[in-house]
ZATORMI-881554 format. One record per atom (N, C-alpha, C): atom name; residue in one letter; x, y, z; residue number from 1. Coordinates in nm, 2 decimals. Layout:
# residues N
a; r; px; py; pz; k
CA; A; X; Y; Z; NUM
...
# end
This chain:
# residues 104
a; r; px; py; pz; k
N; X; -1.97; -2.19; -0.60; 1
CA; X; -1.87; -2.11; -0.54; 1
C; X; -1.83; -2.16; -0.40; 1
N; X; -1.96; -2.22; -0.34; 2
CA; X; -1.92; -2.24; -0.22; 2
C; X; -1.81; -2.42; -0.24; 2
N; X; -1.83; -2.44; -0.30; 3
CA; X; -1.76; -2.53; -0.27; 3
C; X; -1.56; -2.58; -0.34; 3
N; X; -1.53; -2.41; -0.40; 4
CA; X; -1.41; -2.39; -0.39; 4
C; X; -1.40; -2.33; -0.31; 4
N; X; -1.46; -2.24; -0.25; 5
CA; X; -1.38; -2.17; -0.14; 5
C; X; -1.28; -2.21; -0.04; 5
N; X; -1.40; -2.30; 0.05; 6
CA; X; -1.27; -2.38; 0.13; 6
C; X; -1.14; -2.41; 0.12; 6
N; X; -1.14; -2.50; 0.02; 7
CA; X; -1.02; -2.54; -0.04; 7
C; X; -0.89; -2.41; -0.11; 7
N; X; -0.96; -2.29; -0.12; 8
CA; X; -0.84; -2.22; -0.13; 8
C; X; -0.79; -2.18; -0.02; 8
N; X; -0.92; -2.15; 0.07; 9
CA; X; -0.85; -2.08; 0.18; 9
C; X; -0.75; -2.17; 0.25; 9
N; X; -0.79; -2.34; 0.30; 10
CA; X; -0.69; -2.38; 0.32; 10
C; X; -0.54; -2.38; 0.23; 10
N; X; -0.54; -2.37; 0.10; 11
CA; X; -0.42; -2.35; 0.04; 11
C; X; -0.36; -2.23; 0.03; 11
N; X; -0.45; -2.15; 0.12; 12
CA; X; -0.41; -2.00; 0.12; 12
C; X; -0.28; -1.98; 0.26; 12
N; X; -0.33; -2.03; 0.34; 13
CA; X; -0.28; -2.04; 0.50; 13
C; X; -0.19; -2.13; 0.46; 13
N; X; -0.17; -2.23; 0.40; 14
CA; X; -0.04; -2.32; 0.35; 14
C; X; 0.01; -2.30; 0.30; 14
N; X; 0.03; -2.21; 0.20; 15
CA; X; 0.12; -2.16; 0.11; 15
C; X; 0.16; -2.05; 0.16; 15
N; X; 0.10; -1.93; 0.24; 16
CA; X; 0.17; -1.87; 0.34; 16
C; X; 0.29; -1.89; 0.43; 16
N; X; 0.22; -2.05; 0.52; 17
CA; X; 0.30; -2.07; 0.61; 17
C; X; 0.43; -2.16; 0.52; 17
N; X; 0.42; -2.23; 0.46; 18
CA; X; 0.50; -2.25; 0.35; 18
C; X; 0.62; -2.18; 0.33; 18
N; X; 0.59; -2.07; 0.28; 19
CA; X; 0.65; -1.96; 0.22; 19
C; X; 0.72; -1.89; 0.29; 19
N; X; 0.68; -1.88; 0.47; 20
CA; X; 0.75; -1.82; 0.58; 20
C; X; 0.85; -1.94; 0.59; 20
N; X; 0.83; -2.06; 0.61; 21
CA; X; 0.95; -2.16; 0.66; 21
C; X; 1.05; -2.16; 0.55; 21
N; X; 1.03; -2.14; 0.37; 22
CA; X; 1.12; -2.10; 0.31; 22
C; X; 1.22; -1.98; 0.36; 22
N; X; 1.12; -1.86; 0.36; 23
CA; X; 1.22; -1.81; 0.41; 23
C; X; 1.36; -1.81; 0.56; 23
N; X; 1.26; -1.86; 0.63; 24
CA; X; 1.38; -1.88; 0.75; 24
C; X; 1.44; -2.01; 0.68; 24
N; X; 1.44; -2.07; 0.64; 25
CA; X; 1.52; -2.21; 0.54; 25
C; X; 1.62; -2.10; 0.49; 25
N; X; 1.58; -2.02; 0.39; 26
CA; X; 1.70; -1.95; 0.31; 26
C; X; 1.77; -1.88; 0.44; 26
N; X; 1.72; -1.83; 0.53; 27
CA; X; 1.83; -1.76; 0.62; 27
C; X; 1.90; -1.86; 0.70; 27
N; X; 1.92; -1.98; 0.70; 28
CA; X; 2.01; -2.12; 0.77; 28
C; X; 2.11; -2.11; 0.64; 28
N; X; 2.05; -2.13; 0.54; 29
CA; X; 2.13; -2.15; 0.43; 29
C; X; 2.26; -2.04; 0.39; 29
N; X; 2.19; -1.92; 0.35; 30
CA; X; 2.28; -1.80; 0.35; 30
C; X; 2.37; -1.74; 0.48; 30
N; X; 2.30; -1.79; 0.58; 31
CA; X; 2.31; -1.73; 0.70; 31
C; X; 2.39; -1.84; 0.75; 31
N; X; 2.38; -1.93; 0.75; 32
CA; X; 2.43; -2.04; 0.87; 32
C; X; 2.52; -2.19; 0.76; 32
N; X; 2.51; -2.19; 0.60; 33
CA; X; 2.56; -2.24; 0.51; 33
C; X; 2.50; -2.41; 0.56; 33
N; X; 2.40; -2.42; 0.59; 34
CA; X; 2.29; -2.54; 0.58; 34
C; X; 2.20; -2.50; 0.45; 34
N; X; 2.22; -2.61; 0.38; 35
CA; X; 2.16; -2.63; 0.26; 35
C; X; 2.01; -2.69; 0.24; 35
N; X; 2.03; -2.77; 0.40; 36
CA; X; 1.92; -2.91; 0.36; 36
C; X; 1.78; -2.85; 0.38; 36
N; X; 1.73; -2.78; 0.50; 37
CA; X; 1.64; -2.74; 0.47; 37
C; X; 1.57; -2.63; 0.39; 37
N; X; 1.62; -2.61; 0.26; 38
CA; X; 1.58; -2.58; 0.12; 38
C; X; 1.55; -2.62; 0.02; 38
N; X; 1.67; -2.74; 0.02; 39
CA; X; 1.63; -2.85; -0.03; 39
C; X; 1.52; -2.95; -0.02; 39
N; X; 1.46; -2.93; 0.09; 40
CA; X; 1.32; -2.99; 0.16; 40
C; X; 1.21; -2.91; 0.09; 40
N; X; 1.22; -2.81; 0.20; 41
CA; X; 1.11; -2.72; 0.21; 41
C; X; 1.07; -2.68; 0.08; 41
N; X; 1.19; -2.61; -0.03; 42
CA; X; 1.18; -2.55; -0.09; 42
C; X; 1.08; -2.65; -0.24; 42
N; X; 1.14; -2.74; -0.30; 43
CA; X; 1.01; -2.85; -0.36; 43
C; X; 0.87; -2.85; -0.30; 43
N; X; 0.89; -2.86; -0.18; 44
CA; X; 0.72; -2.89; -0.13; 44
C; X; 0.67; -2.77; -0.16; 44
N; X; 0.71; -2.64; -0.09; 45
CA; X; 0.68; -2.54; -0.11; 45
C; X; 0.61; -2.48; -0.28; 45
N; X; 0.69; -2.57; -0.37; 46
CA; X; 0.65; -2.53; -0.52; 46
C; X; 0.52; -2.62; -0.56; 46
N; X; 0.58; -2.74; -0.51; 47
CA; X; 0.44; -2.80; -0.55; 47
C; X; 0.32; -2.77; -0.47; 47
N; X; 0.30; -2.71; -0.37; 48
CA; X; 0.16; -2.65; -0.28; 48
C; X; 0.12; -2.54; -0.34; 48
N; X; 0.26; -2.43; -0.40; 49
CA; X; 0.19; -2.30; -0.45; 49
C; X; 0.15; -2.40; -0.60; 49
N; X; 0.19; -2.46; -0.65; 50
CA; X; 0.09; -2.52; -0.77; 50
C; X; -0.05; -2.56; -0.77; 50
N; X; -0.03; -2.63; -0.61; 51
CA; X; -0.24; -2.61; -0.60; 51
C; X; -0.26; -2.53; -0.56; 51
N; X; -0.20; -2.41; -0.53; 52
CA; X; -0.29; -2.30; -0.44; 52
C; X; -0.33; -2.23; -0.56; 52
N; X; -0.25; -2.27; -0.67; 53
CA; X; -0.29; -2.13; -0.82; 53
C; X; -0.41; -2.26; -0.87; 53
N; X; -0.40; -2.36; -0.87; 54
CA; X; -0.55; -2.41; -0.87; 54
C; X; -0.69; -2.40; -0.85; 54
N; X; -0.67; -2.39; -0.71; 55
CA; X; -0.73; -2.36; -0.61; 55
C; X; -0.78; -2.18; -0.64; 55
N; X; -0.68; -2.09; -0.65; 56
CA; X; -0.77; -1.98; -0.70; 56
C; X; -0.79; -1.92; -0.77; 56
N; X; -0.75; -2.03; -0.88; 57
CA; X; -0.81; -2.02; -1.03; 57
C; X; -0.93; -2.04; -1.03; 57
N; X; -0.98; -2.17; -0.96; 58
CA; X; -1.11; -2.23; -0.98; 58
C; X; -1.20; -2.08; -0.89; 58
N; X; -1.15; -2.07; -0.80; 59
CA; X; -1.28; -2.04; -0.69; 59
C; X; -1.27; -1.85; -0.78; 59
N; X; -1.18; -1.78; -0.85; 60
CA; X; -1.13; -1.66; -0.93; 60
C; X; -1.27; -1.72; -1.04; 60
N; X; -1.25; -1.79; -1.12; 61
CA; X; -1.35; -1.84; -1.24; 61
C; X; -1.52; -1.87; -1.20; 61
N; X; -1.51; -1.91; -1.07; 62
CA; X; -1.68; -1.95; -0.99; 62
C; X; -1.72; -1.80; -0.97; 62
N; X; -1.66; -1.74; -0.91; 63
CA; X; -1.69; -1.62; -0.84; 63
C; X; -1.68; -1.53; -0.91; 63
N; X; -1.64; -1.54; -1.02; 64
CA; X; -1.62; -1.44; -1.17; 64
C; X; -1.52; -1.27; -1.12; 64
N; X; -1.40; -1.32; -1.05; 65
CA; X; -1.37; -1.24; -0.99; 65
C; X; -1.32; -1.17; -1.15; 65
N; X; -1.28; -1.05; -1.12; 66
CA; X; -1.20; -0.97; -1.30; 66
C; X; -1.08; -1.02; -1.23; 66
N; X; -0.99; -1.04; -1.39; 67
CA; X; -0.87; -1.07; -1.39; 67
C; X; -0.77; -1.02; -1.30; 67
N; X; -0.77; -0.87; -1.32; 68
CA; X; -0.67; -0.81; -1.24; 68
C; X; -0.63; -0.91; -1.08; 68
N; X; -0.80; -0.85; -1.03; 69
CA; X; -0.78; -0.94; -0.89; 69
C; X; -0.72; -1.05; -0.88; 69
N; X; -0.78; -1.13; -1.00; 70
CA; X; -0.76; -1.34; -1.00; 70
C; X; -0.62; -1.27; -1.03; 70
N; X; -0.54; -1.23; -1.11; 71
CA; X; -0.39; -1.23; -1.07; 71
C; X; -0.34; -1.22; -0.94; 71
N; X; -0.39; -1.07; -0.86; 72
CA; X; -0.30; -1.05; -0.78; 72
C; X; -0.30; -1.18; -0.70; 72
N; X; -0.48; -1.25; -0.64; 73
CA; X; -0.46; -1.37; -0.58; 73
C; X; -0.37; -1.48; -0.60; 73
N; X; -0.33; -1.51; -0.72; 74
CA; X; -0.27; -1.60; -0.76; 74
C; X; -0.13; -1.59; -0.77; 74
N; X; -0.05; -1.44; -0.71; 75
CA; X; 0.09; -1.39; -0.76; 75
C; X; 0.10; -1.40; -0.54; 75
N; X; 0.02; -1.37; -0.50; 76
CA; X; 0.02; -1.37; -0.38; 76
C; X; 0.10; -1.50; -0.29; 76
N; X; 0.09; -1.60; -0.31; 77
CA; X; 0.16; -1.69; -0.31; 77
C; X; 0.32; -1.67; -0.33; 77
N; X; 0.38; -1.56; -0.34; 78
CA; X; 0.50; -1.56; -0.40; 78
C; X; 0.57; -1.45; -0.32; 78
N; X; 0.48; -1.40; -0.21; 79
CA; X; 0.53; -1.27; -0.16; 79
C; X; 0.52; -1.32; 0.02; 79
N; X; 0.54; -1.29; 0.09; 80
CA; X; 0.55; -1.36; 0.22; 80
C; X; 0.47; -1.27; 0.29; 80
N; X; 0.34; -1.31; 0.36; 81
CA; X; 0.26; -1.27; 0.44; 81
C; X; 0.16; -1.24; 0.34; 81
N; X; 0.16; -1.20; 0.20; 82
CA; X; 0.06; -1.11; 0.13; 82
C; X; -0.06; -1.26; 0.09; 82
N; X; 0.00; -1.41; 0.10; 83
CA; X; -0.10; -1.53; 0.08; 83
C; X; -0.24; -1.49; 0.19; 83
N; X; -0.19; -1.44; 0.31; 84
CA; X; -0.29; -1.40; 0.40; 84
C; X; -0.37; -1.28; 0.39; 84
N; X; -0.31; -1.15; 0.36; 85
CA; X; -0.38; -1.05; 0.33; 85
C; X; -0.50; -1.08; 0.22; 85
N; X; -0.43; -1.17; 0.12; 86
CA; X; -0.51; -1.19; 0.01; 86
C; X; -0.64; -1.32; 0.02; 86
N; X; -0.60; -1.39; 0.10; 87
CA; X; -0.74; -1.46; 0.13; 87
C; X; -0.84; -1.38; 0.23; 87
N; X; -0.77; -1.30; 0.32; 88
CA; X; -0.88; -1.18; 0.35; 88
C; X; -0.94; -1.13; 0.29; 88
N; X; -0.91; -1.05; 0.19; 89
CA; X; -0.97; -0.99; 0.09; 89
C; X; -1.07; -1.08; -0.03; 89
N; X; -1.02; -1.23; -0.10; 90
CA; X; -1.13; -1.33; -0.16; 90
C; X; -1.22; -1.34; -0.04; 90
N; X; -1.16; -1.37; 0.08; 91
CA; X; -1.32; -1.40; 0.18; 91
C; X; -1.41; -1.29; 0.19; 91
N; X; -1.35; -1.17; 0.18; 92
CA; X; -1.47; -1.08; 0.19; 92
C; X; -1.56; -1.06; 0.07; 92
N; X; -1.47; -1.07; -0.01; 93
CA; X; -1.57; -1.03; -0.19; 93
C; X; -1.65; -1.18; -0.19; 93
N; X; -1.60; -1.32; -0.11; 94
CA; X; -1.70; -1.39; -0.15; 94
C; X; -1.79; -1.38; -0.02; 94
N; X; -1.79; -1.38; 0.05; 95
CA; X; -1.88; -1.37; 0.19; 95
C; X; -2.01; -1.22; 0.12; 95
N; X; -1.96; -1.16; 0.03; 96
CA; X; -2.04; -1.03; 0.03; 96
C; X; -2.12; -1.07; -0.09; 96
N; X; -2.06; -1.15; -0.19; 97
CA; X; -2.14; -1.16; -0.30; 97
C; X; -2.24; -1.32; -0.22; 97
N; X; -2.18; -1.42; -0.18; 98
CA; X; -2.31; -1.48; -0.08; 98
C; X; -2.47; -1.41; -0.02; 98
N; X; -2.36; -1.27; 0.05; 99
CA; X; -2.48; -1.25; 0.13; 99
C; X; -2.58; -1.16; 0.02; 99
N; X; -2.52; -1.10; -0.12; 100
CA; X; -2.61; -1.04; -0.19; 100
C; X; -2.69; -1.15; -0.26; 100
N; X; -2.62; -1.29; -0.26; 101
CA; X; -2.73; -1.40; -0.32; 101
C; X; -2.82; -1.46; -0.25; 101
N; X; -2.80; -1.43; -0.11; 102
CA; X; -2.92; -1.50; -0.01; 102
C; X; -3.01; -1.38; 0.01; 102
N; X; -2.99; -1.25; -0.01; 103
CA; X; -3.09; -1.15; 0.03; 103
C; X; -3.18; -1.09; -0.11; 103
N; X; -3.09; -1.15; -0.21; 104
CA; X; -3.17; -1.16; -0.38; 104
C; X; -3.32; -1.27; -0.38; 104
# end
């Protein structure tokens, strides 16, 4: 387990911040009728949320999180600010199931 973790959290905080620069990209676009940085951002942006649902698929499957949760982590990516609330919440359920395996 420990050794997916990391790796989502960092794709957790990237696909967050990711997802904020889409949005201000869409408000140039809609807002200011510049195209180009959507055209940028917005590809990268897709292919990063594709490893961040990797990313916490794997560490959702290690950590035998229930589905429900492994969704919402995995839909989180899609909602702006909530990639952050939601690796708060994986870090706690995994920091807790750790500390129940070191005191087992």
């Amino acid at each position: 387990m420990e050794s997916a973790f990391k790796p989502f959290r960092v794709m957790a905080y990237i696909v967050g911040c990711m997802l904020l620069a889409l949005v201000a990209a869409m408000v140039v676009k809609y807002g200011f009728g510049n195209a180009t940085p959507v055209a940028i951002i917005g590809p990268l942006h897709g292919f990063l949320y594709a490893v961040y649902l990797l990313t916490a698929l794997n560490l959702g499957l290690k950590a035998r999180w229930s589905w429900p949760f492994t969704l919402v982590v995995l839909l989180a990516g899609t909602i702006p600010f909530l990639s952050f609330v939601a690796e708060r919440k994986a870090a706690q359920r995994v920091l807790r199931a750790q500390d129940a395996a070191a005191s087992a």
